[in-house]
C-alpha positions as CSV (number, residue, x, y, z in Angstrom):
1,X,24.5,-16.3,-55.9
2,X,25.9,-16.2,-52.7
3,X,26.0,-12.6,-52.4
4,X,22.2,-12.8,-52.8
5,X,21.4,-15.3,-50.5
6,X,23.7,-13.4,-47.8
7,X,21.6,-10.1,-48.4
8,X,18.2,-11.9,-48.0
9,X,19.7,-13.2,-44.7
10,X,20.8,-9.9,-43.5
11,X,17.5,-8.0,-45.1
12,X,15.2,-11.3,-43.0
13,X,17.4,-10.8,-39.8
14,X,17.0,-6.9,-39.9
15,X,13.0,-7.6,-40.1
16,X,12.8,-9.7,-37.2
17,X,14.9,-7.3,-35.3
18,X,12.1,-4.6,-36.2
19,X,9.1,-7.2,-35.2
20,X,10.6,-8.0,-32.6
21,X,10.9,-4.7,-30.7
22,X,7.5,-3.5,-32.0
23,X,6.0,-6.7,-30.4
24,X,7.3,-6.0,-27.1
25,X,6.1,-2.2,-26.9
26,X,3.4,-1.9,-24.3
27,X,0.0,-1.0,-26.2
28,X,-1.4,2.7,-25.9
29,X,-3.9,1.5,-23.3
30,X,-1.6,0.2,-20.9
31,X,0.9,3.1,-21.8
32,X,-2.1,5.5,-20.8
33,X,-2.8,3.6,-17.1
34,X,1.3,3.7,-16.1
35,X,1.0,7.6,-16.9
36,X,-2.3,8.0,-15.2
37,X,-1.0,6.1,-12.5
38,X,2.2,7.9,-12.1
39,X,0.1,11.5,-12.0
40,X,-1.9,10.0,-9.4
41,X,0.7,9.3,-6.8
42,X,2.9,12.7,-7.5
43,X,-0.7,14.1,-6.5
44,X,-0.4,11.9,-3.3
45,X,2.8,12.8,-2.8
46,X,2.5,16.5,-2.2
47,X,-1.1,16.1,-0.7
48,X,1.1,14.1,2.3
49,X,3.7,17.4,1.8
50,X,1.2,19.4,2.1
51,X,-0.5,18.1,5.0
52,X,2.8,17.2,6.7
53,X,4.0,20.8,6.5
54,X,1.1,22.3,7.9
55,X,1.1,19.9,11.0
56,X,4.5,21.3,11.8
57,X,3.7,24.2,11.9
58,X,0.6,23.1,14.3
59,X,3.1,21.6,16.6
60,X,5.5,24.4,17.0
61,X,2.9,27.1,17.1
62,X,1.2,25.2,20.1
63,X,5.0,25.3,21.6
64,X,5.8,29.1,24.4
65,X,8.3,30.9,22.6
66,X,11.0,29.5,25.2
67,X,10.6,26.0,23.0
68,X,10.1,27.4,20.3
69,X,13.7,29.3,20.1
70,X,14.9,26.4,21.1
71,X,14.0,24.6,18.4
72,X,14.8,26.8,16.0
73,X,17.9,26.9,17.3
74,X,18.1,23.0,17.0
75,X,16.9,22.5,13.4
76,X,19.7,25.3,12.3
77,X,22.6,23.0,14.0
78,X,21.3,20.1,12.7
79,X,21.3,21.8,9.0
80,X,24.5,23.4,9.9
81,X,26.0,19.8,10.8
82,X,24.4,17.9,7.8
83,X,25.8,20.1,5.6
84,X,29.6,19.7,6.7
85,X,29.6,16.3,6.3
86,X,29.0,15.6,3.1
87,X,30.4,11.8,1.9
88,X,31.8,11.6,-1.1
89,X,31.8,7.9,-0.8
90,X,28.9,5.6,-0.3
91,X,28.1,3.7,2.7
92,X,29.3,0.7,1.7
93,X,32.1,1.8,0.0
94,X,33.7,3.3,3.4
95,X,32.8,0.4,5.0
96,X,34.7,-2.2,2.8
97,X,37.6,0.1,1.8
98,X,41.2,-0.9,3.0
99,X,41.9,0.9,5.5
100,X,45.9,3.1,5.7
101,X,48.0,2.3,8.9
């Protein structure tokens, strides 16, 4: 007798664990709007890219070619330097660390 009340506990709690995580699934509708949603903004996104780009390119073609070497020449330093210092740690990790004496 016990065994069979203990396996129509187990068998109830294992339903209600199904209900309860099909209740909580966002309906099809809604599921749609999110994904909608999301496709709309990655279209924003590289719209602004786009557009961002191509005003760069405005700005340094209105540049003589004086400015313009030199800012080549800037943006390849910059790179350059950016790419030697690579953290390992985060921010805020260097900043509370211990420090050695």
């Amino acid at each position: 007798m016990k065994l069979f009340i203990r396996r129509i506990v187990i068998l109830l709690a294992a339903l209600l664990l199904v209900v309860g995580v099909d209740a909580q699934k966002p309906s099809r509708k809604v599921r749609k709007a999110e994904h909608k949603a999301g496709k709309k903004e990655t279209q924003q996104k590289k719209a602004y890219e786009k557009v961002r780009q191509k005003e760069l390119k405005r700005r340094y073609k209105m540049q003589n070619p004086e400015v313009q070497k030199r800012m080549k020449q800037s943006k390849k330093d910059a790179k350059q330097f950016n790419k030697k210092i690579k953290r390992k740690d985060p921010f805020l990790k260097r900043l509370f660390q211990k420090r050695r004496r």
